[in-house]
TIGUSE-48003 format. One line per 8 residues: number of its first residue (from 0); their letters; for each residue x, y, z of C-alpha. Coordinates in pm, 1 decimal, m for minus. Each point is the difference from the previous one (the first is absolute). Layout:
# TIGUSE-48003
NUM	a	X/Y/Z  ...
END
This chain:
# TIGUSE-48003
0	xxxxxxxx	1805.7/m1476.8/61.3  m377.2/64.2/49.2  m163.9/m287.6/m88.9  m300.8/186.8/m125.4  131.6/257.0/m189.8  190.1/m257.3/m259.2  m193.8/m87.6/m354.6  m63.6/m297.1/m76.6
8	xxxxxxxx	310.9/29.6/m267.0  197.7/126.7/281.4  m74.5/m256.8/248.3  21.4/m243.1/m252.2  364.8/84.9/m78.6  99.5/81.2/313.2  m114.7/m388.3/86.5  220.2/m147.8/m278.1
16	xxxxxxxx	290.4/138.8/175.4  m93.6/m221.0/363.2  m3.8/m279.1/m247.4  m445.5/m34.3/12.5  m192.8/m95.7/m365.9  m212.2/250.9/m164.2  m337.3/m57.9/88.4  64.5/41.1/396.2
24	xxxxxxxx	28.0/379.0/m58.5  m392.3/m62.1/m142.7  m116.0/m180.7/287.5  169.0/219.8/258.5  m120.1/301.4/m192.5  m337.7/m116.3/14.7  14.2/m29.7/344.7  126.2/356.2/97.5
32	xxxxxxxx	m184.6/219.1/m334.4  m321.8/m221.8/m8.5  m90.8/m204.7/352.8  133.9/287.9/185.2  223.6/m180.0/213.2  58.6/150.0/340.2  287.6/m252.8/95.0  230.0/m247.9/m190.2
40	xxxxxxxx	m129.2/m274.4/216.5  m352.2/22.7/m202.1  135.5/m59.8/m290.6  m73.2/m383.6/33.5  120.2/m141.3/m386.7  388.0/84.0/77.4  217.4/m238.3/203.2  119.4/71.5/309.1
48	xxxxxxxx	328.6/63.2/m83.5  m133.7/276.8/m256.9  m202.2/159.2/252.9  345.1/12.6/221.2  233.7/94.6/m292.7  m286.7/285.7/m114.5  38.9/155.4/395.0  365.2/m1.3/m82.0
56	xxxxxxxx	m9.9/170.7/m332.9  m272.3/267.9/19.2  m162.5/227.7/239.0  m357.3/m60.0/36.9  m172.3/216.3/213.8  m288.7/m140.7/206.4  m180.1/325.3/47.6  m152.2/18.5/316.4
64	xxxxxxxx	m312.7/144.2/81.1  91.6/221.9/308.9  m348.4/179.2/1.7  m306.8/m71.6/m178.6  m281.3/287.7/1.3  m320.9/m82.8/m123.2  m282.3/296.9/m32.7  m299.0/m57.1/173.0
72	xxxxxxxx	m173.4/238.1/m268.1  132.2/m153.5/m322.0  195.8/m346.1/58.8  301.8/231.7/m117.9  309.8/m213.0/126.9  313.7/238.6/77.2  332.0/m246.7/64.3  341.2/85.9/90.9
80	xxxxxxxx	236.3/m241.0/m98.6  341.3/m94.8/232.5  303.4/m31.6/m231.5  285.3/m199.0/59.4  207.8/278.8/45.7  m187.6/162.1/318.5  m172.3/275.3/m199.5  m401.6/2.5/m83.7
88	xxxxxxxx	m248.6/86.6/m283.0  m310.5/6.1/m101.4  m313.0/m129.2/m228.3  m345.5/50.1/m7.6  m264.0/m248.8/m132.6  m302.0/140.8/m160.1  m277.4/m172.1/m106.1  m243.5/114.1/m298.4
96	xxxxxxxx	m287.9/m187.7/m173.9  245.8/2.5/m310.1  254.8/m157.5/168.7  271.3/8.3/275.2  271.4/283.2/19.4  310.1/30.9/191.5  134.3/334.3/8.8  420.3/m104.5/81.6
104	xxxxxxxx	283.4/231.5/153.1  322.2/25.8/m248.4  258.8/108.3/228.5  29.9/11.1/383.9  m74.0/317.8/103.8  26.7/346.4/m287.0  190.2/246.5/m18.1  m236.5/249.9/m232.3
112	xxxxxxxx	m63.6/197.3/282.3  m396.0/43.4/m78.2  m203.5/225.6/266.9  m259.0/m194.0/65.7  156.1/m430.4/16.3  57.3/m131.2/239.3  292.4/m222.1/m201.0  226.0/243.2/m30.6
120	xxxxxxxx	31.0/132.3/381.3  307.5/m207.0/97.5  204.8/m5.6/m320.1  42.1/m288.2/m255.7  168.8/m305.5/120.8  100.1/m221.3/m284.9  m198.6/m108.9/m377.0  m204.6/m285.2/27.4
128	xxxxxxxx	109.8/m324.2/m226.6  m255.4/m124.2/m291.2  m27.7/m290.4/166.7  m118.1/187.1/349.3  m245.8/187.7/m227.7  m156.0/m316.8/m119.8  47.5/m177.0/363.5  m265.4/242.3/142.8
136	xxxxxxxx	m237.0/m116.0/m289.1  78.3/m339.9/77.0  m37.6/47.4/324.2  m297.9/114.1/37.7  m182.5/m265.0/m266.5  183.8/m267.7/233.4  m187.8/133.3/330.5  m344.7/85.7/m143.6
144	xxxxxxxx	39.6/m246.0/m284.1  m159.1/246.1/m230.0  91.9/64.7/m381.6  167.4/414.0/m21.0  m143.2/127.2/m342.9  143.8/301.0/2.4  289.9/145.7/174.4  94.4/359.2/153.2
152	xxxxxxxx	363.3/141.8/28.9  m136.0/271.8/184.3  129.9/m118.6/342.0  291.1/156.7/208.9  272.9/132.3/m216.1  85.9/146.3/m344.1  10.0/m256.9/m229.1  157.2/193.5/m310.8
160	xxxxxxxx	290.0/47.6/279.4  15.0/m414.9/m25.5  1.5/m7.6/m376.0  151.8/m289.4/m103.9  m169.2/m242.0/275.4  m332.2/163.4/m88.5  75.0/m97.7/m409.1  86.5/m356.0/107.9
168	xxxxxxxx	m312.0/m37.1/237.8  m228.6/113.8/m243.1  186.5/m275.1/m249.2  m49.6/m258.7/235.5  m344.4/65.5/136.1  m104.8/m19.3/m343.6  191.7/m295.7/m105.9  m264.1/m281.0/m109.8
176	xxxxxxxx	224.7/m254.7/208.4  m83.2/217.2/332.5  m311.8/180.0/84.0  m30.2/140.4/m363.3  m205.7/282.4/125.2  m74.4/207.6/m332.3  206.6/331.6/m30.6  m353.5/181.3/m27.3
184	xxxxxxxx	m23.6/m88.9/333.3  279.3/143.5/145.6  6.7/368.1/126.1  377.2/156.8/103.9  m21.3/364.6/166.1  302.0/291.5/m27.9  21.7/279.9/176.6  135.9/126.7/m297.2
192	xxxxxxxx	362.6/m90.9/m133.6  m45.6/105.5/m315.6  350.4/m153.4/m178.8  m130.5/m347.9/174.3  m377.0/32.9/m138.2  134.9/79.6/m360.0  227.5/m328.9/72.8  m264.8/m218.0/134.0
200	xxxxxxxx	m202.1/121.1/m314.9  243.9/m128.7/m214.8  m49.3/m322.1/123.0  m363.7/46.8/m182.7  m152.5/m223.4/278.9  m376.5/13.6/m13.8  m27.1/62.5/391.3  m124.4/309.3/156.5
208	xxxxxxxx	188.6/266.2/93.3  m114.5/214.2/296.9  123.2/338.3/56.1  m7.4/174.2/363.2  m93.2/333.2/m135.9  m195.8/217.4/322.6  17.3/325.3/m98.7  m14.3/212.5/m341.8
216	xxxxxxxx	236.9/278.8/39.6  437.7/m64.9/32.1  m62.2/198.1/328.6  m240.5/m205.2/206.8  141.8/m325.0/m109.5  292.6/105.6/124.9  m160.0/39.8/353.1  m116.5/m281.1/m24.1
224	xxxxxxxx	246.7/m253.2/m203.8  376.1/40.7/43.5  76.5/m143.5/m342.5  m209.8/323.0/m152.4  299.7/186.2/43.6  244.7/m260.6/m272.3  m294.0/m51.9/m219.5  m281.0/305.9/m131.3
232	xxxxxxxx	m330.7/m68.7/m90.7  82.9/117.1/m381.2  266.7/m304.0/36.0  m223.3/m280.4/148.0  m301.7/98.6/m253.9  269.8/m99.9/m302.1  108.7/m321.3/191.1  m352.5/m96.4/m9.4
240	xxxxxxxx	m96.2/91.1/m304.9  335.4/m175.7/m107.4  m137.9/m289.2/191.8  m331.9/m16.1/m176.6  129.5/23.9/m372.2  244.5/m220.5/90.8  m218.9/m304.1/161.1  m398.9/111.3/m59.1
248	xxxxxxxx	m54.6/m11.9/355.6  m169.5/255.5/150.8  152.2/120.1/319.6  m201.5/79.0/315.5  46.7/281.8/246.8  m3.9/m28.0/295.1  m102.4/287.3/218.3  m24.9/12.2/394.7
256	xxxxxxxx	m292.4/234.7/135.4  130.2/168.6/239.4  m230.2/250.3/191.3  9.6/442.0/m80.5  371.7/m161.2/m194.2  m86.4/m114.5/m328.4  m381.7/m92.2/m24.1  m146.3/347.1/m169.5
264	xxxxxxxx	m168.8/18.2/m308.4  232.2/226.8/m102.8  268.6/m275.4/51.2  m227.0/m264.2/m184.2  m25.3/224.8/m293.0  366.9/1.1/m52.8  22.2/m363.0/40.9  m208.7/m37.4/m281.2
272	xxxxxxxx	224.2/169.4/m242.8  261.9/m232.0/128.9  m158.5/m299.6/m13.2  m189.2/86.8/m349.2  302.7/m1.8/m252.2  142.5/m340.7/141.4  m275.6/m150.8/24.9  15.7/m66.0/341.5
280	xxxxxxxx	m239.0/m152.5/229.4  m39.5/156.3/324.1  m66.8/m232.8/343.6  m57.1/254.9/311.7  92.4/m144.8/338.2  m137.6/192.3/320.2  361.8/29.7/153.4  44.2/m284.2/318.6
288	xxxxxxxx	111.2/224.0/279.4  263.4/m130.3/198.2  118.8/118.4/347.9  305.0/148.5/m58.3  m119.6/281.3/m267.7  m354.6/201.6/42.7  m119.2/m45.0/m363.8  m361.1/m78.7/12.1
296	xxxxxxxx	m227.8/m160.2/m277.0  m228.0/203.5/m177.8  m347.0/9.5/83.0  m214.4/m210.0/m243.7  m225.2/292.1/m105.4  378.9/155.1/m102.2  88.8/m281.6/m178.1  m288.1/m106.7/m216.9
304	xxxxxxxx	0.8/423.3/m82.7  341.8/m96.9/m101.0  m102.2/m332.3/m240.8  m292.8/183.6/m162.4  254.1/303.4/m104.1  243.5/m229.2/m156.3  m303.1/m207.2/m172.1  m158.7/307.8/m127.3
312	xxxxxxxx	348.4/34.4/m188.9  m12.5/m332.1/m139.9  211.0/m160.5/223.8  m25.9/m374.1/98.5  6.6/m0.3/365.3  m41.5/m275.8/320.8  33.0/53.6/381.1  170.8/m263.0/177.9
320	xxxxxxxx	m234.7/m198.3/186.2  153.1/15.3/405.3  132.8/m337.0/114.2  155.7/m86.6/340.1  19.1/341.9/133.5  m82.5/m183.5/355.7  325.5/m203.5/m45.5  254.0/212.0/m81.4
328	xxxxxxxx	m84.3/m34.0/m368.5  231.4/288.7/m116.1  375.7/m72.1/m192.6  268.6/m18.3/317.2  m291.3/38.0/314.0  16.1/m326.9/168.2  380.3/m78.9/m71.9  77.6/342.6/170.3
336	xxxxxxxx	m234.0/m71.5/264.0  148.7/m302.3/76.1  363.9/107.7/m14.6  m107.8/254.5/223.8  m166.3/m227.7/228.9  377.3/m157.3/m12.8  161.1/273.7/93.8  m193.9/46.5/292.6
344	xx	43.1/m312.8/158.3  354.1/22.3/m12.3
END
């Protein structure tokens, strides 16, 4: 089993049964959830014995650092993480004057098919554990030993295609006896599974839910967004307005810029009579370009055109301030780049 992704009940329980008292699970809990443990040598108050018998019983992953990035514009730091299984994924560290935020990957690799991630080019590989969500958290406060105060599952992968290990990570992030990171301060993005956001709503977590949108009209999502052709527009519009009666939460959109593709006024308009009657909030992101597509960012004349229509119409709207776009910042760049780096050694 995966030492991090037990609860405390769980690993309490599943103790009893080697024969080891109650409060152990605590103390080893505290260890992996709150001192961010890389390694089950650190964790100095067990015996030696326990240490052994815990190396026996449970998978720990050490998560090593294979590549660390670090933006000479913004102190953005991009890291791609070696599992223990040979494959590779990614987190970025971003720091802000209200805090720390580390946007995490929730599967390795995606297999949404999106036009313009780089994620998605090679396929998905396999769901990522709750506890390998929270070890690139913990990871990352273990190197920099810096507090996260809010956290981003906006990395490589889907995560409403991981839905149960995404339910139990946000469980244990926010447990009080780990990181207890408030749920406010948790943002989850969907490309837009509509049965799993109408789930996840019923959960009536007060998190925020992020929804890929890019494009106003069935048609151009559909160029742009495989998953436009199971879900329509009409359809993801109820699942978030389902989402807000259901929790109070407002939902953001999130909408790529993408150069002469969806950045007209015309386009903004009709994102505003999206947005309006769910009370969405809209965050624009000048698209990242990566190598293997030619979508280019809009042009910032383009995009503040684009902010100031969808303000006019009483919109609440932000653009994503650009970090580490000199290290590979964008979801899947650097672990493709260095699997392809692999592949041409060989």
């Amino acid at each position: 089993m995966d030492l991090r992704s037990l609860t405390l009940e769980e690993l309490k329980t599943d103790l009893a049964e080697h024969g080891e008292k109650a409060f152990r699970a605590g103390q080893i809990y505290d260890w992996v959830h709150k001192k961010c443990a890389a390694s089950v040598e650190e964790m100095t108050n067990l015996s030696k014995q326990l240490r052994e018998n815990l190396k026996e019983w449970y998978e720990f992953e050490e998560f090593e650092i294979a590549r660390c990035q670090i933006s000479q514009i913004d102190g953005t730091r991009k890291y791609l993480f070696a599992l223990s299984d040979g494959n590779m994924i990614e987190s970025v560290l971003m720091r802000y004057k209200h805090g720390n935020s580390v946007c995490i990957s929730s599967q390795v690799g995606c297999r949404m098919g999106c036009a313009f991630c780089a994620s998605t080019l090679d396929g998905l590989v396999r769901n990522l554990t709750a506890g390998e969500m929270l070890g690139q958290i913990y990871r990352i406060e273990h190197d920099t030993g810096e507090r996260v105060a809010n956290v981003v599952v906006m990395g490589s992968g889907e995560p409403m295609d991981n839905f149960d290990n995404i339910v139990k990570f946000i469980g244990m992030l926010t447990d009080k006896n780990g990181l207890n990171i408030s749920q406010r301060n948790i943002t989850v993005s969907t490309c837009g599974l509509v049965p799993r956001m109408k789930e996840l709503a019923e959960k009536q977590f007060q998190i925020t839910l992020a929804l890929s949108l890019h494009a106003t009209t069935d048609e151009r999502r559909r160029t742009l967004m495989p998953i436009a052709n199971r879900y329509s527009i009409e359809e993801l519009m109820e699942a978030c307005k389902y989402y807000f009666d259901k929790t109070g939460r407002r939902i953001t959109f999130e909408y790529s810029l993408v150069s002469g593709v969806n950045d007209s006024e015309e386009e903004a308009t009709r994102l505003a009579a999206l947005a309006g009657p769910v009370h969405a909030h809209v965050n624009l992101i000048p698209v990242n370009p990566i190598k293997e597509r030619s979508f280019l960012p809009s042009d910032q004349k383009r995009i503040r055109a684009f902010q100031n229509k969808l303000e006019k119409n009483g919109i609440n709207v932000t653009i994503r301030r650009e970090m580490g776009r000199d290290i590979d910042g964008a979801c899947g760049q650097l672990r493709r780049k260095v699997l392809e780096e692999s592949r041409d050694g060989e």
